[in-house]
N, C-alpha and C positions, 0 to 999 in steps of 0.2 A: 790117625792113631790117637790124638788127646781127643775126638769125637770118641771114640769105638772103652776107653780107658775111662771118663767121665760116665757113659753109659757102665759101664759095672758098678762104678761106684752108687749109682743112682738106684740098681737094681738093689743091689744090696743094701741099701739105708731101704728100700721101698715093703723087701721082701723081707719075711722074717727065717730067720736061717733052722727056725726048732721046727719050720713048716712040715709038715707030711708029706714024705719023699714022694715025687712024681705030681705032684697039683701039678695042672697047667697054667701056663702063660703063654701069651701070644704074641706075635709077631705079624703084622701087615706091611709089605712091603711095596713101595709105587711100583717095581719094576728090576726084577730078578735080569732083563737084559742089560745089566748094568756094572760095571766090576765093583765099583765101591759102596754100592747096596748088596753085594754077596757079601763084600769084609764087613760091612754091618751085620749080616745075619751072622756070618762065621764068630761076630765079636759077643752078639747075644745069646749064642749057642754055647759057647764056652762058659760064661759066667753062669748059664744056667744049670748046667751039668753041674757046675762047682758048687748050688747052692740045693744042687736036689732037684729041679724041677723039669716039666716034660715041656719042650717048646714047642711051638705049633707054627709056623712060617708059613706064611697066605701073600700068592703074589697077586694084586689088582691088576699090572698089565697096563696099568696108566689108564685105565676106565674110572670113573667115579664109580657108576653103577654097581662094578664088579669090587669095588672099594666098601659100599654100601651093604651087598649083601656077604662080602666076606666077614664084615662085622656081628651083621645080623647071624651070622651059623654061630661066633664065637660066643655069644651070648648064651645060646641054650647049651654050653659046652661045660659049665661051670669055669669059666676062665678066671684066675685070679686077678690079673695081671694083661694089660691091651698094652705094647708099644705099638704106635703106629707112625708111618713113612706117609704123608699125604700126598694123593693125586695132584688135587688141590686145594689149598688152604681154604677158599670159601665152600667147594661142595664138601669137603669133609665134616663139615659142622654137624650135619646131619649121623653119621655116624660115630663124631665122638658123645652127643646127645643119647646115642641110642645106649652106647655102653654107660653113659653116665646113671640113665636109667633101669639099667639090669646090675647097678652098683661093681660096674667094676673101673676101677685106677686106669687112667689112662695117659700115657709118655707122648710125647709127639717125640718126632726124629727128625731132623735135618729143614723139614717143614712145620710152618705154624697151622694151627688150627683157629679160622676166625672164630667160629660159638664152640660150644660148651667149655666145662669144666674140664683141666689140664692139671694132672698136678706135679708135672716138671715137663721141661722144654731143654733137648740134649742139641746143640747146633753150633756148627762155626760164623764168628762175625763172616756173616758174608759182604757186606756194603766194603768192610776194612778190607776185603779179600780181593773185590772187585778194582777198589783204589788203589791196591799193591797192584794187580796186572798192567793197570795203566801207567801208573807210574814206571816198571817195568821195560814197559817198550818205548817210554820216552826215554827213558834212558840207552836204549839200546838203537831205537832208529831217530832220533831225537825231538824238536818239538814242531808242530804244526804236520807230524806224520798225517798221510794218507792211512784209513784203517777202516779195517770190515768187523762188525759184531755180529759174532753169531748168538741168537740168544737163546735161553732156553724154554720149557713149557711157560707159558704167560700166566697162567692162574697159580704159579706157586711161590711162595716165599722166598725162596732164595733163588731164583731167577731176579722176581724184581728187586731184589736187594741188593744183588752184584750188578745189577743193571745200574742202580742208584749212585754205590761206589765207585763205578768206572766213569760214569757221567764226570762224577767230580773231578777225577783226573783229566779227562779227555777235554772240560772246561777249561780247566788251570792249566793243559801243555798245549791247549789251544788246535787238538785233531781234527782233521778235517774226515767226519765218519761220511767212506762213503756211499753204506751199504748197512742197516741193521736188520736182522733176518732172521728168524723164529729157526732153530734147529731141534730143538724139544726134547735135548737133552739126549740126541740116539746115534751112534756111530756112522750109522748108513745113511741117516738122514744129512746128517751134518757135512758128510762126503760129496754127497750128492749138491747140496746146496753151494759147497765152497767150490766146488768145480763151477758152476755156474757160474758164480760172483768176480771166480778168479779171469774167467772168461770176457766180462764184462767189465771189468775193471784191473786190466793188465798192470796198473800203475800203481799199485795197493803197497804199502811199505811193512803192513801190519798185521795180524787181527787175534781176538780175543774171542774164546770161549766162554759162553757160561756153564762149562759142563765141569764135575771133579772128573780128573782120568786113572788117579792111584796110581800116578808113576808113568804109566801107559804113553805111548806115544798117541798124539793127536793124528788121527789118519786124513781130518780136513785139512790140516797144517802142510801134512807130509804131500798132498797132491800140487802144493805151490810147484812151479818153475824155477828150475833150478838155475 
């Protein structure tokens, strides 16, 4: 919610409000299969409406390529305005280069963009976010826990950043990880893998997502042994 609230404010110092009702502005998002990348579009939707203008929301699907030429269309579109959601932070570069050269402003969201020109970055500390989970569950299963990470896409920012945070913790309560596991950030996937892991490691006291859920229950969680 201070993500989705920070973004209005951002648009609105970005936009100018005497704009000509209906310019566009656009929206790319990693991946519309996701609940708290719909409450982003729902949060850039509203502000936009509020300030006049026509949003455009483009899902990439978690493709670079499909990341690349959703940019590429928005270009010839007269877009005012690019937020973008990165696939991942380093193949993005190429498409915020692109829009930086058809002169238009470009936001990142939740992800870093390594190149080009950015002129705001809307994201939660993820490292602080990662070290609150671990911390977390030492508190609750205590120190030298048995624990499984699940992680998410590896080329994005806040994957490795809560990956970075939890290390911290997991160093400092002394967990014994016995399993870290690419889940990529997808409900099915992540099901699928924590059944496996659970199978393989009946003696597990723990585990950690790197995924936001918006409240949602964790359904790799929910497959533990009761």
């Amino acid at each position: 919610m201070k993500k989705l609230t920070a973004l209005a404010v951002i648009l609105g110092a970005t936009l100018s409000t005497s704009a000509m009702a209906k310019d566009t502005i656009a929206l790319v998002v990693s991946t519309l299969n996701n609940p708290f990348f719909v409450s982003l579009k729902e949060g850039a939707q509203k502000e936009a409406d509020k300030l006049g203008y026509n949003l455009v929301v483009l899902d990439s699907q978690n493709n670079p390529a499909k990341e690349l030429a959703n940019v590429q269309d928005l270009t010839v579109r007269g877009t005012k305005l690019l937020l973008i959601n990165p696939t991942d932070s380093d193949a993005v570069g190429n498409a915020v280069k692109m829009a930086n050269q058809a002169n238009i402003p470009v936001i990142t969201l939740d992800r870093v963009a390594a190149q080009g020109t950015v002129v705001s970055h809307v994201a939660s500390d993820n490292r602080f976010g990662g070290k609150m989970a671990g911390d977390f569950i030492a508190k609750k299963v205590g120190e030298n826990a048995r624990i499984i990470e699940l992680q998410g896409i590896a080329g994005t920012s806040a994957a490795r950043e809560r990956g970075e945070g939890f290390k911290q913790a997991a160093d400092a309560h002394k967990f014994q990880i016995l399993a870290s596991q690419p889940a990529d950030f997808d409900r099915t996937k992540g099901l699928n893998v924590m059944q496996n892991l659970l199978q393989a490691h009946p003696d597990v006291q723990g585990c950690i997502r790197s995924e936001r859920r918006n409240g949602a229950r964790c359904t790799a969680c929910a497959a533990d042994r009761r």
